[in-house]
Steps between C-alpha positions, in 0.01 A plus 500: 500500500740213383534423140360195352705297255220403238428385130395730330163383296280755276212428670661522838623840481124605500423323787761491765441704793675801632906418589806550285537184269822416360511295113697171571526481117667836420777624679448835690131532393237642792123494492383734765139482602308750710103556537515748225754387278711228350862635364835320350835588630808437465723456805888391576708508785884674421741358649750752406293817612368340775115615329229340322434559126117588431329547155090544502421306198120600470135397617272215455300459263693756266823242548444169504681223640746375195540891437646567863672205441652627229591860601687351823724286277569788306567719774696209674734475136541906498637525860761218421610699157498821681706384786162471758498815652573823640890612623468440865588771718818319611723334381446139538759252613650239312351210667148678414626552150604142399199363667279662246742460191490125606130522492470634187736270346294224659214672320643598168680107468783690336778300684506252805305732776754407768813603248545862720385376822784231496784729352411793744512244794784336448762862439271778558270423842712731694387810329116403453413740797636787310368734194653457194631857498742357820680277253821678378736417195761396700289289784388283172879455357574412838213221537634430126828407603349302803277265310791471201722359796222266664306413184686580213499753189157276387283586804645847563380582156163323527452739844634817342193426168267439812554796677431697182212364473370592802599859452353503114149365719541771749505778195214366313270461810647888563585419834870580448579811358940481523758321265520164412775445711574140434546561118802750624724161577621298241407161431757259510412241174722213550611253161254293474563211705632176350535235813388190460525158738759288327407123470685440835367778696156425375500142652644623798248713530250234423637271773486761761152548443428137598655554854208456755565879581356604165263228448262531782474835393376727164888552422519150321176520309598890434793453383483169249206706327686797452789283301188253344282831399784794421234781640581802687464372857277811613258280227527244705476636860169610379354226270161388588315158474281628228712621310646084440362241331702214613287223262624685168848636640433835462542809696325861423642793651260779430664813367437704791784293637715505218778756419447459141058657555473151351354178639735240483435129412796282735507137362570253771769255533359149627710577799360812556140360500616247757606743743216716497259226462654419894472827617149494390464202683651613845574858513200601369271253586278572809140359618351644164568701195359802632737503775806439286755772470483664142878491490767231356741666746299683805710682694660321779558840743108615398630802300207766400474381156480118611714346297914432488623860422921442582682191449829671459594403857400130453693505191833610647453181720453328249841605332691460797382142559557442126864640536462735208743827590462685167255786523168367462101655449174338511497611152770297349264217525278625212796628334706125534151344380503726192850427401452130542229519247725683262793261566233273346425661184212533620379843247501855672129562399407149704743648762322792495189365596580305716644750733219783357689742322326688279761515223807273366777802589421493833563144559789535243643817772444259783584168428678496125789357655661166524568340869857376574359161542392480189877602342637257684304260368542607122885498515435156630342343246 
């Protein structure tokens, strides 16, 4: 007998007849319904184990609805906290693994749900076919040294935290039993990184972006509010329509997006409210609201999490058709928008909001520091 998706009423509980009825309001929660009886359950597919989860959770009348309701939220809360369920009899692969950790940082809003799924498939998607337990010290210093050459120390760092991660995951769910392997390679933390667009580069830049190459696509718009904005550009990649409010200049990114656990409150420039204001109008525009896409920057290959997830490659385009040789990141954007608000005198603890920090020494770390633009134009005077 198929299940029937239903909401769940107190009176209806005592009159539905026999099939297994699951709660559209609570997660997980089952009424089951036979000629003599009328029982809550819990019940959960596992991904991992390849199993569902079941939990009786007692008889009508002696539990009533908003009690059932209750004990499968609280059962729902324990699995996450214990790590879900039983050790599986084997080992599961990696792929299987970071599936659910992605799942549960989807659930948990703890960081941006698609932060492992990216990393892993962009230096690790080889391996997800294999256990973790295949994954020896020196195959990760080798991938190490790979994604240092291709990426730089940055990224191979940023993999190297991921892939601990996933193996910390793997021994709290109790689904790994071996070494952390990961945390046997060193991490490689660069200086902290002080490159900045000088005035020259920075109109270069600018001008490039106006080619028809870049403006017919998201590159222009992407790009102008990076430098207008100063956020991280994975912020932007995933900012959402509702999350703007264009009439007062303001945007919100809630704090499950934010690497501070903080929402952040991103003032917008006049210029900034233009452009979006015509991507509003075009991009996102269709026959009706409903149908409009949710994102500021939907993804333009129809990536899994359907929004712009890498604009690294657009950006090296970018710098080659702006001429800029120097060794430049997506990154350096926020950090040249920072130091122009310094060279300003504009105050650290307004600098610090604006680009979210959560205290004045991390801004002072970052962007302290006076541009050679701006000497040049002291010794002028």
């Amino acid at each position: 007998m198929p299940t029937i998706q239903k909401k769940l009423t107190p009176a209806s509980v005592f009159t539905l007849p026999p099939g297994d009825y699951q709660d559209t309001t609570t997660k997980y929660l089952y009424l089951y319904v036979s000629a003599l009886h009328r029982s809550w359950g819990y019940y959960r597919w596992d991904p991992l184990k390849k199993q569902p989860i079941r939990k009786a959770l007692g008889k009508l009348p002696d539990v009533d609805l908003e009690a059932a309701r209750t004990a499968a939220e609280d059962y729902r809360k324990e699995l996450a906290i214990e790590g879900g369920r039983a050790k599986p009899e084997k080992e599961p692969k990696i792929k299987a693994l970071l599936d659910d950790y992605t799942a549960k940082l989807k659930l948990e809003k703890k960081k941006q749900w698609f932060w492992a799924e990216d990393i892993f498939g962009r230096v690790y998607s080889d391996w997800f076919d294999r256990p973790l337990s295949a994954l020896t010290r020196v195959m990760i210093e080798d991938r190490q040294r790979e994604i240092t050459a291709e990426r730089g120390f940055a990224a191979a760092t940023r993999a190297l935290k991921a892939l601990r991660a996933l193996f910390n995951y793997a021994e709290k769910r109790e689904v790994y039993a071996g070494k952390n392997t990961a945390k046997l390679v060193d991490l490689v933390e660069s200086e902290p990184r002080r490159r900045v667009l000088t005035a020259a580069e920075k109109a270069a830049f600018l001008d490039a972006l106006n080619t028809p190459e870049f403006t017919t696509t998201y590159v222009s718009d992407f790009f102008r509010l990076l430098l207008l904005t100063g956020v991280r550009w994975g912020n932007l990649c995933s900012a959402r329509w509702d999350e703007m409010s264009l009439d007062e200049g303001m945007w919100i990114i809630p704090a499950a997006k934010s690497k501070s656990g903080y929402a952040m409150e991103i003032g917008l420039r006049p210029e900034a409210v233009d452009i979006l204001r015509k991507r509003l109008d075009t991009v996102a525009a269709p026959a009706t609201v409903t149908e409009r896409s949710p994102w500021v920057f939907p993804s333009p290959k129809k990536s899994s999490v359907g929004h712009l997830v890498e604009p690294s490659f657009a950006f090296a385009r970018v710098l080659e058709m702006a001429e800029i040789k120097a060794h430049t990141t997506v990154h350096d954007l926020r950090r040249s928008f920072g130091s122009e608000l310094v060279n300003k005198n504009v105050s650290l603890s307004i600098v610090a909001k604006a680009l979210g920090h959560r205290t004045i020494q991390t801004t002072q770390k970052h962007y302290g520091h006076v541009s050679v633009d701006a000497v040049k134009a002291a010794l002028a005077l």
